[in-house]
Backbone as numpy.savetxt, mean C-alpha at the origin, in Angstrom:
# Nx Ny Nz CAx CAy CAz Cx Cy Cz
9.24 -23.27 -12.39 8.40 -22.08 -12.39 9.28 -20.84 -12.39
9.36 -19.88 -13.11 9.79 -18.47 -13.31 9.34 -17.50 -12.36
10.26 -16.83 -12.14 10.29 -15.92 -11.02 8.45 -15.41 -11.14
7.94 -14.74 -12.35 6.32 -14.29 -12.89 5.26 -14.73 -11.85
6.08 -16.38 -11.10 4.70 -16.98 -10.19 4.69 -16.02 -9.15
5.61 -15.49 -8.67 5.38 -14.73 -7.52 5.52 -12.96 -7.41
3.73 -13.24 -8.02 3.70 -11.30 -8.39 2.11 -11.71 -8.07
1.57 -10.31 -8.29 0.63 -9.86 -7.99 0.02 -9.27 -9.63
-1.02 -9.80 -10.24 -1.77 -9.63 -11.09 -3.16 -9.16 -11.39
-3.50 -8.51 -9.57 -4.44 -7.79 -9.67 -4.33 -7.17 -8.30
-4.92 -6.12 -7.93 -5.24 -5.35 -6.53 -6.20 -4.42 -6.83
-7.27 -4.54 -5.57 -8.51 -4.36 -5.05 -8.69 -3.76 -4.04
-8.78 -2.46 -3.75 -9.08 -1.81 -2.63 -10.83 -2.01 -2.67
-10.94 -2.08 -1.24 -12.55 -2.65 -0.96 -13.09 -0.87 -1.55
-14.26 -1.51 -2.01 -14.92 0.23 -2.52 -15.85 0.54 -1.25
-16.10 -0.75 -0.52 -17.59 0.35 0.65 -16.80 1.31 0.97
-16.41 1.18 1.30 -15.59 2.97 1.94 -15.90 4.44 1.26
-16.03 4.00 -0.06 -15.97 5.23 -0.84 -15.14 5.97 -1.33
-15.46 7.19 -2.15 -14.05 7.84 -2.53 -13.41 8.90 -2.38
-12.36 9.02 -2.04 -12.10 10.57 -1.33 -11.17 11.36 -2.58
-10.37 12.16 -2.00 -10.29 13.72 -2.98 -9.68 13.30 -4.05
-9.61 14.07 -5.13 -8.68 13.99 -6.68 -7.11 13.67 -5.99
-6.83 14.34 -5.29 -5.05 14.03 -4.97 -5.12 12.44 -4.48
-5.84 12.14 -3.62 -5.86 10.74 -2.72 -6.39 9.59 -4.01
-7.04 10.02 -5.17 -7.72 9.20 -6.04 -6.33 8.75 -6.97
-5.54 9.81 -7.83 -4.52 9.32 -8.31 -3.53 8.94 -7.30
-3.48 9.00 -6.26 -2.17 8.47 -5.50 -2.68 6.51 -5.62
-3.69 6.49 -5.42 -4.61 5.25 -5.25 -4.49 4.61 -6.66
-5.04 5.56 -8.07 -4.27 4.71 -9.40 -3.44 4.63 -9.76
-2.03 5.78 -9.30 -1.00 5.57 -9.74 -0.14 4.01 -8.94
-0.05 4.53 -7.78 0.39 3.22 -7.19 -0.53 1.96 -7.06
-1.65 1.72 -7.74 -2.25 0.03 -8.38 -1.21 -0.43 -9.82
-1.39 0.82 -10.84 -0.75 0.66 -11.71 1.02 0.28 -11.45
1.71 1.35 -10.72 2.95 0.57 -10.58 2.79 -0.83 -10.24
2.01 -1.06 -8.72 2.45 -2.23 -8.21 1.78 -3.10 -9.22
0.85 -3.58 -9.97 0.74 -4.35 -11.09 1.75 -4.78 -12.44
2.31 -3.20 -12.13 3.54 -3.29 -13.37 4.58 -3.99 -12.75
5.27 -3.89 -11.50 6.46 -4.30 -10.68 5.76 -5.14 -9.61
6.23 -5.99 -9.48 6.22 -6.39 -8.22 6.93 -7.46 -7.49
6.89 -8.01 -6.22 7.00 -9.43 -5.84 6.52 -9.56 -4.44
5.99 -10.62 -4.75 4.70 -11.06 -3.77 4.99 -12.47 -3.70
4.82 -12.73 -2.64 4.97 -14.54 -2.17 4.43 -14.64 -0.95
3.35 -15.39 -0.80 3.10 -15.94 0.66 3.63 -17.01 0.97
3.77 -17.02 2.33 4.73 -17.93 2.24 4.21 -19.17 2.46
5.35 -20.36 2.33 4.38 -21.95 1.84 3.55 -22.15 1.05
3.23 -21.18 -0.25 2.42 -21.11 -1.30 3.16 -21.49 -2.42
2.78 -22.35 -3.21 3.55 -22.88 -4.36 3.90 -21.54 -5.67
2.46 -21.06 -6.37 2.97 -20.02 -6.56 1.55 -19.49 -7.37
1.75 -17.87 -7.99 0.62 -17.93 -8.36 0.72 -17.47 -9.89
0.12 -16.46 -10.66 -0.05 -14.99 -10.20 -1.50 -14.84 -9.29
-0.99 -13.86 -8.18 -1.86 -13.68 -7.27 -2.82 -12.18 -7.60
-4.57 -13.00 -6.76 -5.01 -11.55 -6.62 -5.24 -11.37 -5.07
-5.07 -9.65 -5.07 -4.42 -9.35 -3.82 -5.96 -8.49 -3.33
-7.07 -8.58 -2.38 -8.07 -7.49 -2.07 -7.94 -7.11 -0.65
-7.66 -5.58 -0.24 -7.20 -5.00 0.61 -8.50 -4.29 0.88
-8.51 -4.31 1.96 -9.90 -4.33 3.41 -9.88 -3.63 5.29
-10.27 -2.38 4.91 -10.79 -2.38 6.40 -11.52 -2.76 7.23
-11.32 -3.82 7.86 -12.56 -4.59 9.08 -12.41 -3.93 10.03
-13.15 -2.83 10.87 -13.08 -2.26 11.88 -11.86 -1.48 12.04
-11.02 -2.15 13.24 -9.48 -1.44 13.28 -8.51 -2.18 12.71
-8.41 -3.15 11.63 -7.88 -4.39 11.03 -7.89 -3.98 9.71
-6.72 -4.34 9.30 -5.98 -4.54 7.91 -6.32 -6.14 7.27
-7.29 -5.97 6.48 -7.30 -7.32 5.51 -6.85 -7.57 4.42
-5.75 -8.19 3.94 -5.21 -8.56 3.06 -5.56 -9.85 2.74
-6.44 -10.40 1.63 -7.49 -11.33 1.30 -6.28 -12.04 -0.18
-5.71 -13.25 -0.11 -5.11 -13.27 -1.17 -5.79 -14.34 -2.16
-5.59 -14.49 -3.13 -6.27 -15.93 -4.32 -5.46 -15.57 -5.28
-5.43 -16.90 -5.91 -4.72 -17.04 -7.38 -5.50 -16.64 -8.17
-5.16 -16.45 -9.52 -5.31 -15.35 -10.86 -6.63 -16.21 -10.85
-6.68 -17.68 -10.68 -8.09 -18.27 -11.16 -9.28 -18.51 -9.78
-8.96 -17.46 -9.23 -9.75 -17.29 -8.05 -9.67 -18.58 -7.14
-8.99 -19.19 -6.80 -8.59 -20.20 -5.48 -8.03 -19.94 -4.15
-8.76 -19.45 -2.85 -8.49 -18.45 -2.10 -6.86 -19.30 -1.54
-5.70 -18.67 -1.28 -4.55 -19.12 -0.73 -4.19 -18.69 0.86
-4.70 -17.13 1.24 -4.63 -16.98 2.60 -5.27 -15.32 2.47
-5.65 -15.19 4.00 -6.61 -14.22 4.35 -5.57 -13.57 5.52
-4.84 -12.94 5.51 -4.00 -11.77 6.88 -4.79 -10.89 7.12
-4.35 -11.06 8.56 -4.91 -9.60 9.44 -4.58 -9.10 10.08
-4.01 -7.91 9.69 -3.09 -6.94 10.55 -3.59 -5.83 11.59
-3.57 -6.04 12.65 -3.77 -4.30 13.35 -3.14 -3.49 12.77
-4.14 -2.48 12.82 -3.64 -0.78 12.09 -2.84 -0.07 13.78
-2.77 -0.71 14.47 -2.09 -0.06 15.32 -0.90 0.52 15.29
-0.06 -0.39 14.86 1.67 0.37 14.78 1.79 0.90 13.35
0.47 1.03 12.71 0.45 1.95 11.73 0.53 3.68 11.45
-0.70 4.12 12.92 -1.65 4.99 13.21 -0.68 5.87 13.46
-0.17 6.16 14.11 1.02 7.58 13.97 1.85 7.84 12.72
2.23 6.68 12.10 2.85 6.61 10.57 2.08 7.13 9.78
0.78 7.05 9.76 -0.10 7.38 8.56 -0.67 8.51 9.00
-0.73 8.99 10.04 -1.16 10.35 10.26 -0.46 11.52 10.31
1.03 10.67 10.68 2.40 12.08 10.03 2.20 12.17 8.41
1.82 10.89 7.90 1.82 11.22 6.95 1.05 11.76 5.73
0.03 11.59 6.35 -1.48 12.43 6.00 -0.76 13.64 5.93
-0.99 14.47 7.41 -0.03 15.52 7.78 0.96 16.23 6.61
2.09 15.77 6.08 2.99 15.61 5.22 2.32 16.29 4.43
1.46 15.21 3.07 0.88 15.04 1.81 0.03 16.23 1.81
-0.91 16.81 2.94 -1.38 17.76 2.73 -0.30 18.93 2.57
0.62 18.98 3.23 1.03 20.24 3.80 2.25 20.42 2.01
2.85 19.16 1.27 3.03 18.53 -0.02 2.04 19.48 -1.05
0.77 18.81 -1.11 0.03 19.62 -2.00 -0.43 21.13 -1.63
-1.01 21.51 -0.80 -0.36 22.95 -0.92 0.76 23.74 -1.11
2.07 22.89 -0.87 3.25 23.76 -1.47 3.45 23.49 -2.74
2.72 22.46 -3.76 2.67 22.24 -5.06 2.48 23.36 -5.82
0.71 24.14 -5.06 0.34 25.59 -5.20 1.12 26.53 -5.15
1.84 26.63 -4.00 2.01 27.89 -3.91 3.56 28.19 -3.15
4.04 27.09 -3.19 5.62 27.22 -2.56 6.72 27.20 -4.02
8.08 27.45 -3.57 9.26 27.83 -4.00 9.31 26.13 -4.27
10.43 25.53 -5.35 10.52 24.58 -5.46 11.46 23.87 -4.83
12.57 24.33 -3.64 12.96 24.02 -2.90 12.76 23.68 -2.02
10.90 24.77 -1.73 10.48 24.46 -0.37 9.71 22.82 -0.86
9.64 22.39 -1.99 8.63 21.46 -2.42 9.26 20.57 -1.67
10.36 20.46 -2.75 11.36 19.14 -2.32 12.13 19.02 -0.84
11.64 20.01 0.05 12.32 19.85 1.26 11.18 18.84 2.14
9.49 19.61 1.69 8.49 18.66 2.02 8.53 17.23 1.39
8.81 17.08 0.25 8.53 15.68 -0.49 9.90 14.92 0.17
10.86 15.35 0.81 12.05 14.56 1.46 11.65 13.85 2.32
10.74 14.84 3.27 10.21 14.51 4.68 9.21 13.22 4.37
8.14 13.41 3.57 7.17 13.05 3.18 7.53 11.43 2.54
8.58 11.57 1.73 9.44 9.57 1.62 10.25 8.87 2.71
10.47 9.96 3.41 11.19 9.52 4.69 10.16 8.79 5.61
9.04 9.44 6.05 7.88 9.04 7.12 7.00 7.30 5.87
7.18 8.06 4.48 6.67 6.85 3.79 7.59 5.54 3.63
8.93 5.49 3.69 9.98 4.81 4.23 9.39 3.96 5.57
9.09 4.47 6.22 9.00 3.70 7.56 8.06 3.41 7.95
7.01 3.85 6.77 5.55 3.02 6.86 5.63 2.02 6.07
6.63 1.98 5.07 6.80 0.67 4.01 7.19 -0.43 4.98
8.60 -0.16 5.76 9.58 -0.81 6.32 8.06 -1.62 7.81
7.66 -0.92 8.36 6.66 -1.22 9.18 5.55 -2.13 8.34
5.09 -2.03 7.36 4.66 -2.98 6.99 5.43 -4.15 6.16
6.16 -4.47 5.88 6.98 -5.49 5.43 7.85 -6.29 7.01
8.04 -5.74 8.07 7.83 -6.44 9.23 6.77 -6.92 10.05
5.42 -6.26 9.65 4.01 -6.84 9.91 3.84 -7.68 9.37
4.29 -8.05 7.83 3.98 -9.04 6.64 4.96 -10.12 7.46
6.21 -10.24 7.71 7.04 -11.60 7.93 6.33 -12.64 8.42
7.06 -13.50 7.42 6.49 -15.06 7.99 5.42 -15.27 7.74
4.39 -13.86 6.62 3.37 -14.33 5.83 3.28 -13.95 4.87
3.82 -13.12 4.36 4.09 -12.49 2.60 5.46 -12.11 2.65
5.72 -12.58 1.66 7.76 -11.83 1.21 7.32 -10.87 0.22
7.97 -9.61 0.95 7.43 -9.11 -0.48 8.76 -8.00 -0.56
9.34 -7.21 -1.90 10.44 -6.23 -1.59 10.44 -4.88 -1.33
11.24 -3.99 -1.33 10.79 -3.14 -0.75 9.73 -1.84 -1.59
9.89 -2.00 -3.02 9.27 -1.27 -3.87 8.16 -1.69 -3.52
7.89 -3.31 -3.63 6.26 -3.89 -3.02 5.31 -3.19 -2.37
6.25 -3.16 -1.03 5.87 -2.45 0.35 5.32 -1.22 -0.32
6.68 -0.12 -0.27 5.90 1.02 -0.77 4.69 1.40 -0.96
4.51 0.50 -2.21 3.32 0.67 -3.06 2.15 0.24 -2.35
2.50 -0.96 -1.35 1.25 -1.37 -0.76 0.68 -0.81 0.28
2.06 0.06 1.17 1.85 1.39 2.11 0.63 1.95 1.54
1.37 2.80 0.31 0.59 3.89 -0.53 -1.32 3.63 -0.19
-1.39 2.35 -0.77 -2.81 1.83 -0.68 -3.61 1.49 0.60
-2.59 1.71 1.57 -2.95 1.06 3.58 -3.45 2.81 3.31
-2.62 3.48 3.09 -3.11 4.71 3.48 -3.92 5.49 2.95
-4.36 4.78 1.61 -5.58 5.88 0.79 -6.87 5.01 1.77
-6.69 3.71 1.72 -7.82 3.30 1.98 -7.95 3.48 3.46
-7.37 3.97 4.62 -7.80 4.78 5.60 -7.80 5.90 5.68
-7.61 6.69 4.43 -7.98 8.06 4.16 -9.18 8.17 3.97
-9.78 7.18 3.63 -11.04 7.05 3.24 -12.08 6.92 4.48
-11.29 5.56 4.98 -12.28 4.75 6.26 -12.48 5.78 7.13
């Protein structure tokens, strides 16, 4: 089997939630589209797939719902949003304070915010790829991208 078995060939943010602003909407298609384009995904003790991946708020819980491309469910994780909740709210924080200097700041001041703003997203990746161990391998671009999506879809919730 070629490295291809262990990717991700679809992702699903749950829609009850609904949809929030134009900035939070492309952050939400741009990073589906990367992580569809790139990825690597492996649960672990899973032979292989391409996998589909549907991401879920249950209450205060992170659901990561996984199945193969031909819909055969492989495993269901559930993460507390707990050692999330300060990560994602600096970084809320951030992204707003980001798109208003898009408006109306110096482009130094941009990139001094967008530094801060990969730095706090850094360690929400890194925090979730140590939540994942010992049930998804995934690398660090993965993460990222899958951050990106923990946090639109509690932008939402």
């Amino acid at each position: 089997m070629g490295p291809d078995v262990f990717r991700l060939c679809d992702v699903v943010l749950d829609e009850s939630i609904g949809r929030s602003t134009p900035d939070v909407e492309h952050e939400r298609a741009v990073a589906i589209f990367d992580l569809i384009e790139e990825n690597s995904f492996e649960p672990v003790g899973h032979a292989g797939g391409p996998y589909k991946l549907n991401i879920s708020l249950v209450e205060t819980k992170l659901v990561f719902t996984i199945k193969t491309e031909g819909d055969e469910a492989v495993a269901t994780h559930i993460l507390s949003l707990t050692p999330f909740r300060r990560i994602i709210k600096d970084y809320f924080l951030i992204c707003e304070s980001y798109y208003e200097a898009i408006r109306s700041s110096t482009p130094s001041q941009i990139e001094a915010i967008d530094m801060g703003r990969r730095g706090i997203h850094n360690d929400g990746s890194q925090t979730l790829m140590d939540r994942l161990s010992g049930k998804i391998k995934v690398d660090f671009d993965t993460a990222r991208r899958l951050f990106t999506l923990v946090c639109v879809l509690y932008w939402r919730g």
